[in-house]
C-alpha positions, 0 to 999 in steps of 0.5 A: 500500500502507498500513499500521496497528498491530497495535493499532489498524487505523483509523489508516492509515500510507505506507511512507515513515511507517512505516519512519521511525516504526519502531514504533507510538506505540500500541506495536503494530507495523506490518503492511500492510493486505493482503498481496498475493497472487501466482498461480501464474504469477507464482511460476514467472516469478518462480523463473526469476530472480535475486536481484535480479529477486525482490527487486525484484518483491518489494518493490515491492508494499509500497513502492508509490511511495516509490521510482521502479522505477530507484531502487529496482532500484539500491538492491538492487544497491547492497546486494548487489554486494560479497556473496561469493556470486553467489546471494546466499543460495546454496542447498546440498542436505546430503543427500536430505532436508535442504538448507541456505540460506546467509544469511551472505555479506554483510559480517557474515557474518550474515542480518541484512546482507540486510535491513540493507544495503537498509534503511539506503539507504531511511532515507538516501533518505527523509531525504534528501527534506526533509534530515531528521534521525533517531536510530536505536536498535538492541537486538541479540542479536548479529547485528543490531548489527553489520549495522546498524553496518555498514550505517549508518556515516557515512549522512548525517543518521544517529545509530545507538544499538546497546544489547547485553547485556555478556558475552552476545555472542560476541567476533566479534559484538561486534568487527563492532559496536565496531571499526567507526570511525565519528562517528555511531555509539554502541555501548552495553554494558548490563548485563542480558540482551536482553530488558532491552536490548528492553525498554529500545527498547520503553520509549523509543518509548512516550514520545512527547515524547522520540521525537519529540525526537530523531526516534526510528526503530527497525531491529530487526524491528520495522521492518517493512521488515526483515520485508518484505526477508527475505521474498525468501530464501524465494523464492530458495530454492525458485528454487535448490532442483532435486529434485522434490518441492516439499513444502518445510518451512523451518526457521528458527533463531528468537529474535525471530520476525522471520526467521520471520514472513517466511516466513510472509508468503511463504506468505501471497502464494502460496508453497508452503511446507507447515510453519515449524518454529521452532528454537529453544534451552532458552529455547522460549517459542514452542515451548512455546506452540505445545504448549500454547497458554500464552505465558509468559515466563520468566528468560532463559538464556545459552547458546552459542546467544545469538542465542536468549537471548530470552523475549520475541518481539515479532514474535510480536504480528504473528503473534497479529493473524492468529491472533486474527482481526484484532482490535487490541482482543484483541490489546491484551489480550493484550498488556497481559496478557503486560505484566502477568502475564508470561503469555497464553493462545491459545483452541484455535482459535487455537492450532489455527491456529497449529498449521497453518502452524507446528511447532516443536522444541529442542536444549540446548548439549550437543545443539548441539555433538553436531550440529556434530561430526556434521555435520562428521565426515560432510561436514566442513562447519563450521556455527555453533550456531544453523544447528546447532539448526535442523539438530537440529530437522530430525532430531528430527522426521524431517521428509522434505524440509526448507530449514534457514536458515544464520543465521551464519557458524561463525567469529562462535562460534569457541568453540562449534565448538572445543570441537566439533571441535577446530577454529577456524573461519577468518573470511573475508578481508574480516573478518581483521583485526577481532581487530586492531582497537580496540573503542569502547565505551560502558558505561551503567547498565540504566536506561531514563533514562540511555539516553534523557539518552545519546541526547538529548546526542549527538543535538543534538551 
């Protein structure tokens, strides 16, 4: 398996480059040359298995032979041994039209553990091989910085950078990043939103001199291996989903579209699923552009969804290749575009593309809460406010059969829920002592040259 940039499809990249490289030097993003395709055979054996078993036989068709088959099968056991469900990502039916997949059993009760687990052992291993070093920048909107922390903690040859915007995270997010002790990790505050944070990643990758100085790689989903790990829950889901009708739509808490693009490849290799509906909060650049066809950016709004406190989509440009048949020049276009005017606009074909694997909806705060309290009081079962929009979504649209992805564990928003129920929900015991717990914290300027002068002085250290 090989892969180019969104960008530019002449240059052709391993895995073991790709994952390492994070981003494109042209600025695009990764995606393989051809998704392999499974038949309908393959499927069913494949839903006949475990977590394990999926994820092996998933991966492995975009490693090639980066890692031996024993390696990498005790890696994805390595990674999913301590989570608290046997499942993995176990799969509840709410009711006779909506079943809820848990992705939040891992050690930051978040989706992001998933990709992140496995992922940093790759890093690990692929370092290891030539006893190379490497700096990682992580922008978060809260969920990734603490899996990553988690994940890369006291890995061998490993600096982590994890930029959050101050005041724009829940506390418990926050603690999963800052309390974790560990000499090669750097938890950094800026002053701005994510997109500044994202921004801030995009701009240093650019500048090639300092990347390559500091051996510079990237575990947001732009890393394409994120995309790839998540692809399995979709998988898992329909292994664990027993009513008959298989017309499954998935409904996806999104900010970054990382989540979701996932899904999409998922169906691209063969999986029945009929829609992607993007859930999302007041902060709708993709529903809006899936209604209208224009992708325009606007000034970010902090909610009690901060997950989704996000303008700019990046995994949105993999999509965009796709839908703009497969053109690095069009999509440097409309990418320079976007850089320019804030703004872009699909043709009605491509936004009739878009439209065919793809629907979408929103809730406000006040919609957010409204859902939480109903869920509760017809099932007494605690969802945080991102599984909460998703939800909402599904029954805005009267969608019939329907997977809602359960991003996050209700006790990382413990005020969002209290003031919808009136109830604090309690973290898991391997989490309890986090409020204990001192925070280390960096506080820098949101400036891309005081991030790039940090990351240059603790890399040599």
């Amino acid at each position: 398996m090989l892969y180019f940039s969104t960008r530019d499809t002449d240059k052709k990249f391993t895995f073991e480059e790709i994952i390492l490289n994070g981003l494109a030097e042209d600025g695009g993003l990764y995606i393989p040359e051809q998704t392999p395709i499974f038949t309908e055979n393959d499927i069913n054996r494949l839903l006949c298995s475990d977590y394990e078993t999926i994820a092996y036989e998933i991966i492995k068709q975009f490693t090639g032979e980066t890692f031996t088959s024993d390696l990498l099968k005790r890696m994805i056991h390595d990674s999913y041994k301590s989570f608290r469900s046997n499942f993995v990502t176990p799969l509840t039916e709410f009711d006779g039209s909506l079943s809820i997949l848990e992705l939040f059993h891992g050690p930051t009760l978040a989706f992001k553990d998933l990709a992140m687990q496995l992922l940093s052992r790759m890093i690990e291993e692929v370092l290891s091989r030539t006893n190379s070093k490497a700096s990682i920048i992580c922008a978060t909107s809260g969920d990734t910085g603490g899996a990553a922390v988690t994940s890369f903690a006291n890995k061998k040859n490993i600096k982590l950078f994890v930029l959050y915007p101050k005041g724009r995270i829940s506390e418990v997010q926050r603690r999963f990043m800052s309390t974790v002790k560990a000499e090669n990790i750097k938890v950094i505050s800026i002053n701005g939103n994510f997109d500044d944070c994202q921004n801030i990643v995009k701009t240093l990758f650019s500048d090639r001199y300092f990347a390559k100085n500091v051996s510079l790689t990237a575990v947001n989903s732009i890393n394409w291996a994120r995309i790839m790990i998540q692809i399995v829950y979709y998988f898992s889901a329909f292994s664990q989903y027993k009513r008959l009708e298989k017309n499954i739509n998935f409904i996806v808490p999104t900010g970054n579209f990382g989540d979701i693009f996932a899904g999409y490849i998922a169906k691209k290799m063969g999986l029945p699923i009929q829609k992607l509906v993007i859930a999302t909060n007041v902060n709708n650049i993709l529903e809006r552009c899936l209604k209208t066809g224009k992708y325009e950016a606007f000034d970010s709004i902090q909610t009690n969804s901060p997950s989704m406190d996000i303008q700019i989509s990046s995994n949105f440009e993999r999509l965009l290749f796709d839908l703009l048949d497969m053109s690095p020049r069009v999509v440097k276009k409309k990418m320079s575009e976007l850089k320019e005017n804030g703004k872009f606009e699909l043709s009605k074909s491509e936004l009739e593309s878009f439209k065919n694997n793809f629907d979408a909806g929103s809730l406000d705060q006040d919609e957010t809460v409204k859902i939480i309290k109903d869920i509760y009081n017809r099932s007494h079962q605690i969802i945080d406010p991102h599984t909460a929009i998703a939800v909402g979504v599904h029954y805005k649209n009267s969608y019939k059969n329907s997977i809602v992805l359960s991003t996050a564990h209700a006790a990382k928003f413990p005020d969002t829920v209290m003031k919808a129920i009136g109830i604090n929900p309690e973290l898991p015991n391997i989490s309890e002592d986090i409020y204990k717990l001192h925070e280390n914290i960096i506080d820098l300027p949101n400036d891309v040259g005081d991030i790039n002068a940090f990351i240059t002085k603790n890399f040599s250290e």
